[in-house]
PALOGU-179656 format. One record per residue: x, y negated, z negated of N, C-alpha, C in turn; residue in one letter; residue number from 0. Coordinates in Angstrom, 1 decimal. Each point is the difference from the previous one (the first is absolute). Example, Ala and Ser with C-alpha at 12.3 -4.5 7.8 and 13.67 -1.06 7.14 Angstrom:
BEGIN
  n.east  n.north    n.up  ca.east  ca.north   ca.up  c.east  c.north    c.up  torvo  numar
    13.2      5.7    -7.8     -0.9      -1.2     0.0     0.9     -1.2     0.0      A      0
    -0.4     -1.1     0.7      0.9      -1.1     0.0    -0.8     -1.1    -0.8      S      1
***
This chain:
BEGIN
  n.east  n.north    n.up  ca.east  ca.north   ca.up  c.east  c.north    c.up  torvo  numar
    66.8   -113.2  -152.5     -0.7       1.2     0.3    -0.6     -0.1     1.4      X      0
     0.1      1.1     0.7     -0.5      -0.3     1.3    -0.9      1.1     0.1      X      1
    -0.8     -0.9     0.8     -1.7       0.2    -0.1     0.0      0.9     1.7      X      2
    -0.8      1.3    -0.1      0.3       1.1     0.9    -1.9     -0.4     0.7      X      3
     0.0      0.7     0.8     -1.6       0.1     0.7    -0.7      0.6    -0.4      X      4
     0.6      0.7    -0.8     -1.2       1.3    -0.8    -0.1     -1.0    -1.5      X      5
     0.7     -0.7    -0.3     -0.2      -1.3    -1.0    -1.2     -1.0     0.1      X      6
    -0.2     -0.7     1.2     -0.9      -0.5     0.6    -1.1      0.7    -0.1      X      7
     0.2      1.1     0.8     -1.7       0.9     0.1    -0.7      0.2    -1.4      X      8
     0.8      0.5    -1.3     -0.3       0.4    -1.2    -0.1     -0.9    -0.9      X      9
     0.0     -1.7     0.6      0.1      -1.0    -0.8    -1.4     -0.4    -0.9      X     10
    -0.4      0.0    -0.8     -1.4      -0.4    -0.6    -0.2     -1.4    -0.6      X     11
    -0.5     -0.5     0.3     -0.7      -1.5    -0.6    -0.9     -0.3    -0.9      X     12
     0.1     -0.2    -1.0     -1.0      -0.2    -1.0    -1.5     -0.7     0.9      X     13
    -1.2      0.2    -0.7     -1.2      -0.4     0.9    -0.5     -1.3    -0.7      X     14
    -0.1     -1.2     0.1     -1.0      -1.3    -0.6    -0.8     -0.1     0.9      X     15
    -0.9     -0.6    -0.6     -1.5      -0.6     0.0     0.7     -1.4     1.4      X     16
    -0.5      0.5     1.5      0.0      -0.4     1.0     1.4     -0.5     0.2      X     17
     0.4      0.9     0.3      1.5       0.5     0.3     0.2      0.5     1.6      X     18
     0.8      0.2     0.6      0.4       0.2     1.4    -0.6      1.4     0.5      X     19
    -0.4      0.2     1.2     -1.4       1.4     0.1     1.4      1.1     0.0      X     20
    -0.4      0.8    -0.6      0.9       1.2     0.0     0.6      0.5     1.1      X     21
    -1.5      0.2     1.0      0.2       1.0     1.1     1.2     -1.0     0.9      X     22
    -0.3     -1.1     0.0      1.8      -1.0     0.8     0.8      0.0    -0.3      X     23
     0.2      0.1    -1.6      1.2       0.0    -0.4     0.8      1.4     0.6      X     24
    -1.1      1.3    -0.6      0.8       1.2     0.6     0.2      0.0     0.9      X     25
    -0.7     -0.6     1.4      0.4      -0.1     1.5     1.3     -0.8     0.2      X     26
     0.2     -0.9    -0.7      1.1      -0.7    -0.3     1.3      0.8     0.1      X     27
    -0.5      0.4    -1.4      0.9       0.4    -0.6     0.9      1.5     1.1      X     28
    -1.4      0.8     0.4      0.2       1.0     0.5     1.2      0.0     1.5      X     29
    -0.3     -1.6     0.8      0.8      -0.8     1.0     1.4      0.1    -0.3      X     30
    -0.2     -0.9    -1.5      1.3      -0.5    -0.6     1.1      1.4     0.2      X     31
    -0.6      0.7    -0.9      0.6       1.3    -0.2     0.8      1.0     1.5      X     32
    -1.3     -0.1     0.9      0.8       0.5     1.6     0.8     -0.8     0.3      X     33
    -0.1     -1.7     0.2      1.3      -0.7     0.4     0.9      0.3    -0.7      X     34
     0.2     -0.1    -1.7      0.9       0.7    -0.6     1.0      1.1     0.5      X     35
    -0.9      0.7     0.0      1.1       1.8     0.5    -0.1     -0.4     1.2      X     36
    -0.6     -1.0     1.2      0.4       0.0     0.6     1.7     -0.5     0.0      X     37
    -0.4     -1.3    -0.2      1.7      -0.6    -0.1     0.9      0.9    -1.1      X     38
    -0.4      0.7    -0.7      1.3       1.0    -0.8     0.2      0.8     1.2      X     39
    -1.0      0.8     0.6      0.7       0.6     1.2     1.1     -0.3     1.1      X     40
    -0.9     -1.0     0.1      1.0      -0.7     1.0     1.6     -0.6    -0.7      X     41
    -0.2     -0.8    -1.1      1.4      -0.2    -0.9     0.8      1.5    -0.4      X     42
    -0.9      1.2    -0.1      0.9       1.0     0.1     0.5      0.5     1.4      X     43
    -0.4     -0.7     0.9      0.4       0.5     1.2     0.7     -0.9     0.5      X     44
     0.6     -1.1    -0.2      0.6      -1.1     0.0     1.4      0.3    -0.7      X     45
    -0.5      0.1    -1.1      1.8       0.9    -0.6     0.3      0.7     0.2      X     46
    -0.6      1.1     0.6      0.3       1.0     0.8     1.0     -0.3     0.9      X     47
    -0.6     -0.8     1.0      0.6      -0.4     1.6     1.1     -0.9    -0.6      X     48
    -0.2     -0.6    -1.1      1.3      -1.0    -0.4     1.1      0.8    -0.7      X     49
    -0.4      1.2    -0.3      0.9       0.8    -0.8     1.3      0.9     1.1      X     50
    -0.9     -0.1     1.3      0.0       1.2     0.6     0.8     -1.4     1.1      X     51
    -0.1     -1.5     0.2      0.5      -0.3     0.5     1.8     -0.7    -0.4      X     52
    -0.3      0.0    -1.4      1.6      -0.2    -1.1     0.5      1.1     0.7      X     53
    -0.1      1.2    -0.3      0.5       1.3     0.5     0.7     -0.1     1.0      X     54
    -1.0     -0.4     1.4      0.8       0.1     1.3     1.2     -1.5     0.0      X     55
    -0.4     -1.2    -0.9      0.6      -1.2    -0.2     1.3      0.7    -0.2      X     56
     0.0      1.1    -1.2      1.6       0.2    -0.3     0.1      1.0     0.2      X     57
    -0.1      1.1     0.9     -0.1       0.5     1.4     1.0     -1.0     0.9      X     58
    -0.4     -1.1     0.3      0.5      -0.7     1.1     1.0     -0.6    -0.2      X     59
     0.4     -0.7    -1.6      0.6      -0.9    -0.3     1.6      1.1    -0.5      X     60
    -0.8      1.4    -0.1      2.0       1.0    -0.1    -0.1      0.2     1.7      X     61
    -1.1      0.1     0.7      0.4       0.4     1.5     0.8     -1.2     0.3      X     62
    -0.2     -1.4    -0.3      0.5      -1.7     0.2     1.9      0.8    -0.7      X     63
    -0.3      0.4    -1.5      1.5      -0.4     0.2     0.7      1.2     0.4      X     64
    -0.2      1.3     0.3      0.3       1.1     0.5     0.7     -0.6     1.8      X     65
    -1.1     -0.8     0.6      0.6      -0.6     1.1     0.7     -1.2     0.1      X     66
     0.4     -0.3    -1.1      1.1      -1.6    -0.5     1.2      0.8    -0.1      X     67
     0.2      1.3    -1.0      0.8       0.8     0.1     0.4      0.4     1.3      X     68
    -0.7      0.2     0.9      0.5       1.0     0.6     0.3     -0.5     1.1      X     69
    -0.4     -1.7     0.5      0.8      -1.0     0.5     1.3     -0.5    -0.4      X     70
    -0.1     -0.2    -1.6      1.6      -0.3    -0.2     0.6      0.8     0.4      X     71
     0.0      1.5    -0.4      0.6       1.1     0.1     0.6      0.1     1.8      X     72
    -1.2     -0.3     0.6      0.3       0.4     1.7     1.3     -1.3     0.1      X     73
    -0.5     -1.1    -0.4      0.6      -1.0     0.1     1.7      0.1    -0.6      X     74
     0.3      0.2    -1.1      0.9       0.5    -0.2     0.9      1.1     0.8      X     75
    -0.7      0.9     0.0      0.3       1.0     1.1     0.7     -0.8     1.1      X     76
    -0.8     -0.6     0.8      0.6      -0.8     1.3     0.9     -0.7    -0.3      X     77
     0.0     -0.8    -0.8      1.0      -1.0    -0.7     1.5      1.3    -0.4      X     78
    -0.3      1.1    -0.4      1.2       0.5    -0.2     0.8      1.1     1.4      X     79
    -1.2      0.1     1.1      0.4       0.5     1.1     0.5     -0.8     0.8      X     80
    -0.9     -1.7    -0.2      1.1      -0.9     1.0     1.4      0.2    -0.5      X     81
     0.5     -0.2    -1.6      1.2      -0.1    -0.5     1.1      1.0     0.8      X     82
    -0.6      1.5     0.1      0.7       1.0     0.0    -0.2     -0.2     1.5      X     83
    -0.4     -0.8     1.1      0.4       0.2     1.2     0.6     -0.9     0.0      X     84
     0.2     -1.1    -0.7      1.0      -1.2     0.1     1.3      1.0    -0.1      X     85
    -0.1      0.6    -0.9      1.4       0.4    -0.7     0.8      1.1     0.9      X     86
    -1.2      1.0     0.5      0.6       0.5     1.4     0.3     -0.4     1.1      X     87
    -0.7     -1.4     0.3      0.4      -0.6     1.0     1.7     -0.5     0.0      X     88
     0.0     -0.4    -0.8      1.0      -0.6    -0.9     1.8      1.3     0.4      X     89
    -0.6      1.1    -0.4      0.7       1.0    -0.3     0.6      0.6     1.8      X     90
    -1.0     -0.2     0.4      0.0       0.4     1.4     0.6     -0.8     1.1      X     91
    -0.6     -1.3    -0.5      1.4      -1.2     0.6     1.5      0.0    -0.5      X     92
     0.1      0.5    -1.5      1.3      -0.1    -0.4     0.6      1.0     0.7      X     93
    -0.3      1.3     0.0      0.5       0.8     0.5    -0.2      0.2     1.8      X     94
    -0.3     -0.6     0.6     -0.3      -0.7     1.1     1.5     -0.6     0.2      X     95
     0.3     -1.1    -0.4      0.7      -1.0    -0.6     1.6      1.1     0.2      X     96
     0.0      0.8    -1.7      1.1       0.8     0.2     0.7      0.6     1.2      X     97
    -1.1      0.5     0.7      0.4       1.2     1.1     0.4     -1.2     0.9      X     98
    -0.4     -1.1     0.4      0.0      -1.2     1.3     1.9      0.1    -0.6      X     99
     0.2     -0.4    -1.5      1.3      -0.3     0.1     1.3      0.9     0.0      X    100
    -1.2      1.2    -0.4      1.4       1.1    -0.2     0.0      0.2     1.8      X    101
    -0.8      0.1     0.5     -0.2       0.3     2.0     1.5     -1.3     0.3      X    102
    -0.6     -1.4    -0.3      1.0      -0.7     0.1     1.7      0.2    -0.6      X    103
     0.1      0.0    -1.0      1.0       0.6    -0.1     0.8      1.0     0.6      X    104
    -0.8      1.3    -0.3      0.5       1.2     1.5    -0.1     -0.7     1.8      X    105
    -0.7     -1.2     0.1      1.1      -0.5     1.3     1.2     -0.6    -0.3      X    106
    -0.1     -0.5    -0.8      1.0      -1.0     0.2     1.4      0.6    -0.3      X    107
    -0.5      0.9    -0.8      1.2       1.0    -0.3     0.1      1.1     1.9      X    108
    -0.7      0.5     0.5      0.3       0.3     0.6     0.7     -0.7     1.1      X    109
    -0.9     -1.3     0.5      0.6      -1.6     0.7     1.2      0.2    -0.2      X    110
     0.9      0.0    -1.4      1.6      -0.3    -0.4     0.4      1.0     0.6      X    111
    -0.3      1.6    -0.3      0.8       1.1     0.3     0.0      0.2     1.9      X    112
    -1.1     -0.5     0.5      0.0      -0.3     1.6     1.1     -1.2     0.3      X    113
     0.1     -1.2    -0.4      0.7      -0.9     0.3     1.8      0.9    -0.7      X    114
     0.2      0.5    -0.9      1.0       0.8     0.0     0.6      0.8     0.7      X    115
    -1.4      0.3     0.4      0.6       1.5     0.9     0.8     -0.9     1.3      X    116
    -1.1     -0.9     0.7      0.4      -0.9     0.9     1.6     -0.7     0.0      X    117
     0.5     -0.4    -1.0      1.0      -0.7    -0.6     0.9      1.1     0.0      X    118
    -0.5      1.6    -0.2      1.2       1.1     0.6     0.3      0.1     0.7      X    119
    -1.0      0.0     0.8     -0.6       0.3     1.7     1.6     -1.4     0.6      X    120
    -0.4     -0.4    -0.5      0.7      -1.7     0.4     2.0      0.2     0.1      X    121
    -0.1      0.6    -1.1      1.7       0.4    -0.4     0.3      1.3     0.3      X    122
    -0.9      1.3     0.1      0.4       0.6     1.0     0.0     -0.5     1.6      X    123
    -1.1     -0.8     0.5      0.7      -0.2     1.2     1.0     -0.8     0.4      X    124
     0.2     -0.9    -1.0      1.4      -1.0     0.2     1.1      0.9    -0.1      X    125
    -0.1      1.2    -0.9      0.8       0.8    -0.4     0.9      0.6     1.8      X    126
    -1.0      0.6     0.6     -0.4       1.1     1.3     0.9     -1.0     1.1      X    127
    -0.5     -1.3    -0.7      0.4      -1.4     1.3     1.2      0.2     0.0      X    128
     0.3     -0.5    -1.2      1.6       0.1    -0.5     1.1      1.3     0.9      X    129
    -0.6      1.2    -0.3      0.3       0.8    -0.1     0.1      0.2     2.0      X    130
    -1.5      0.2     0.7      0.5      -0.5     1.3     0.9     -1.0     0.3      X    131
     0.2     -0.9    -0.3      0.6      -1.1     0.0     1.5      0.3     0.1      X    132
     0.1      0.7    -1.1      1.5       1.1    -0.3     0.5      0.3     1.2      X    133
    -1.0      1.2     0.2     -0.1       1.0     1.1     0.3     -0.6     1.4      X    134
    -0.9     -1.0     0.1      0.6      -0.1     1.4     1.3     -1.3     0.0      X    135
     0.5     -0.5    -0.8      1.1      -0.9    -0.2     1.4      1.4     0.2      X    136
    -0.8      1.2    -0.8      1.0       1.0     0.1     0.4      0.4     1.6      X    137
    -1.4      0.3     0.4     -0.1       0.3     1.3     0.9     -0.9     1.1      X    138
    -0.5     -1.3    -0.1      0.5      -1.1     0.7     1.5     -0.7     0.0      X    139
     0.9      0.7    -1.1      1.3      -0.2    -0.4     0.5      1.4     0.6      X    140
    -1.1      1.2     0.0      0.9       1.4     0.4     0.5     -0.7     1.7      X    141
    -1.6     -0.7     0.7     -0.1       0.0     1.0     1.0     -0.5     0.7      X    142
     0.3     -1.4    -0.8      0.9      -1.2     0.5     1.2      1.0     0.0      X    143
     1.2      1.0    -1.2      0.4       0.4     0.5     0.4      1.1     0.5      X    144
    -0.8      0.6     0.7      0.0       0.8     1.0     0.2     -0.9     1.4      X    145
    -0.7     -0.8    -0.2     -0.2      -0.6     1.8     1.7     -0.6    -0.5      X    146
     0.6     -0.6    -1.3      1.7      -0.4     0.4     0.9      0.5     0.0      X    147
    -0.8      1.7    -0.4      1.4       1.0     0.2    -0.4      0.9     1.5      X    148
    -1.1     -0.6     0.8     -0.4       0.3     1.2     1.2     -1.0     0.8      X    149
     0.1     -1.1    -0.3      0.3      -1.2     0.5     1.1      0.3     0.2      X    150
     0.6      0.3    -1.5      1.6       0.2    -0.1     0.7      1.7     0.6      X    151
    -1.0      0.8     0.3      0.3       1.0     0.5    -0.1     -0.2     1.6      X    152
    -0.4     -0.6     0.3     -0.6      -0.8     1.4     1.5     -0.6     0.6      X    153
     0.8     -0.7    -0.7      0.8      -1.3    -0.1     1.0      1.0    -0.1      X    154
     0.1      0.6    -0.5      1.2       1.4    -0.1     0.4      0.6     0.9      X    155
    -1.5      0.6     0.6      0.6       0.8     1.0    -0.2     -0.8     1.4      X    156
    -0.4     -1.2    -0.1      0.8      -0.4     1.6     0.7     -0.7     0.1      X    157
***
């Protein structure tokens, strides 16, 4: 049973033959009673502030994991944006890569069709050589004889 302030104040004592003086006890008593409601006041105002500080406790402790979340979460995040730049990087060198060899290729292919053309170039001129070659062997056989039927027309008539 718990004993209230207004318990105290209304408390009565039997009276004997030289017994404790009344008027102290109620002074007493009447003390007892204000520290009483005092400290109930105060203990109600203590659970108060303790009720009211649980509150803000878990208040703080979903704000705690609301920000654990939302670190892994960022975290994650970055962890999956490094990936996808790895993987573009990746993508960007391959194809980097590609074009270097297909560029290479188209010289080398063009390199052959130059050194071909060259190697035409080469047998049409030997062709041309030939062919002057002809020409003036032709020329130089007309020449010789003319100058022997000069010689022999020469030889003829004197």
């Amino acid at each position: 049973m718990r004993i209230l302030p207004v318990d105290i104040l209304e408390k009565r004592f039997s009276r004997r033959f030289r017994g404790y003086n009344p008027r102290e006890v109620d002074d007493f008593l009447n003390e007892v009673s204000k520290s009483m409601g005092d400290i109930l006041l105060e203990n109600a105002s203590l659970k108060e502030e303790l009720e009211k500080a649980r509150e803000r406790l878990k208040y703080f402790e979903k704000m705690e994991e609301t920000l654990k979340n939302a670190i892994i979460l960022a975290q994650k995040s970055a962890d999956e944006t490094i990936v996808t730049a790895h993987r573009k990087a990746e993508a960007i060198i391959e194809e980097a890569n590609n074009k270097a060899r297909e560029i290479v290729c188209s010289l080398q292919e063009e390199k052959r069709k130059i050194y071909q053309e060259i190697e035409e170039l080469r047998i049409q001129r030997d062709n041309l050589k030939a062919q002057i070659m002809g020409v003036i062997n032709t020329i130089t056989q007309l020449l010789t004889k003319e100058g022997e039927c000069e010689e022999g027309s020469s030889s003829s008539v004197s």
